[in-house]
N, C-alpha and C positions, 0 to 999 in steps of 0.2 A: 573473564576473570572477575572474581570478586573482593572488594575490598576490609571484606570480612575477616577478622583472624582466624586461625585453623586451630586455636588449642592446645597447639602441640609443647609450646613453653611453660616454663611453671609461674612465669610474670604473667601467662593470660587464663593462667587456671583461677577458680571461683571459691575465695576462702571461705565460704559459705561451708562447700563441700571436704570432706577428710583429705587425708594425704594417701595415697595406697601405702600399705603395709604398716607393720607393727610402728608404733613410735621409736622404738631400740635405734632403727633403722637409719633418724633422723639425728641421733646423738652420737657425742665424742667415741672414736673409736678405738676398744679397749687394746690393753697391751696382755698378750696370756703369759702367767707365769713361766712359761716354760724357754719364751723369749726374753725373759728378762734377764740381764747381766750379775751374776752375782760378785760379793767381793773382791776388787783386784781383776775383773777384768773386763775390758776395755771396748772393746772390737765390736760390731753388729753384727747380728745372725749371718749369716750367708743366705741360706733361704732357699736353695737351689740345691736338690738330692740328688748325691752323689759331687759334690765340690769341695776342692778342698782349695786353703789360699792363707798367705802369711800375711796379717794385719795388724801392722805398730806393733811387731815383736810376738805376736801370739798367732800362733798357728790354729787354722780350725777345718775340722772337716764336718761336713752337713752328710747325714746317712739318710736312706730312703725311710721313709714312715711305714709303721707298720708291715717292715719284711721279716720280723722276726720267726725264725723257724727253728732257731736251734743250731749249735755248731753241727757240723759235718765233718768227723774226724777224718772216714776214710776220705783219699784219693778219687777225682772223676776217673783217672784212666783204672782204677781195679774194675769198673764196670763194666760189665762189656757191651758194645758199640750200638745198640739197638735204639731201635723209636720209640723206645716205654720210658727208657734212663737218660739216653742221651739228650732226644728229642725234646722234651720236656724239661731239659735240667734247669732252664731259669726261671719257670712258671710253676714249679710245684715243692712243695715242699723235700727236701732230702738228708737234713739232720737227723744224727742218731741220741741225740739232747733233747730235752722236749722241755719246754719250760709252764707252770702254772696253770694249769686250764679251766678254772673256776671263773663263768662269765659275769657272776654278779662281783666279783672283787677285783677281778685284772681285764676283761672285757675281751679276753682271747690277744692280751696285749703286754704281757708281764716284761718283759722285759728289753724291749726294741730301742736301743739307741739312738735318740734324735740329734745329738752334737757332743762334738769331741773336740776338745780345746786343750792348748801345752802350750807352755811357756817356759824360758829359764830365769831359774830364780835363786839369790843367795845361797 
């Protein structure tokens, strides 16, 4: 065995040499608008798709990102029982709504609800 260090800490790296990756990396990390609390209300993200949970009076539900496909007015069972419809019903598209599809304005993403938040109020 040798009495050598191995390198592997950032106390025996060589500030001579860079840091790996972008400088960003290395700095405060941001908060994205879309987490951020607006007026009146209280509670932290959930953060966990598909949750929902009542925090200090404010109910909130966290949806999945980017599953937006569109309502699906009819009924699963009008369908009939097969491996094309059934099969497949939670991996592929089945709305009869289609929402925006223009990739340079909405990014194939118009309208996906990220959180849902209720409270009562005077």
């Amino acid at each position: 065995m040798s009495d050598e260090s191995t390198g592997s800490g950032e106390a025996d790296a060589d500030p001579s040499l860079p840091r790996p990756g972008p400088d960003a990396l290395y700095g405060p990390n941001p908060t994205p608008p879309q987490l951020e609390n607006g007026f009146g209300w209280d509670a932290d993200p959930l953060l966990v798709s598909g949750c929902d949970a009542y925090v200090d009076g404010e109910y909130l539900y966290q949806d999945y990102v980017y599953d937006d496909h569109g309502a699906d007015t009819r009924s699963v069972f009008d369908q009939p029982p097969d491996g094309n419809t059934m099969g497949g019903f939670y991996c592929r598209a089945t709305g009869d709504y289609r929402y925006p599809s223009d990739p340079e304005t909405y990014g194939y993403n118009a309208a996906d609800l990220l959180e849902f938040r209720a409270r009562p109020t005077d």
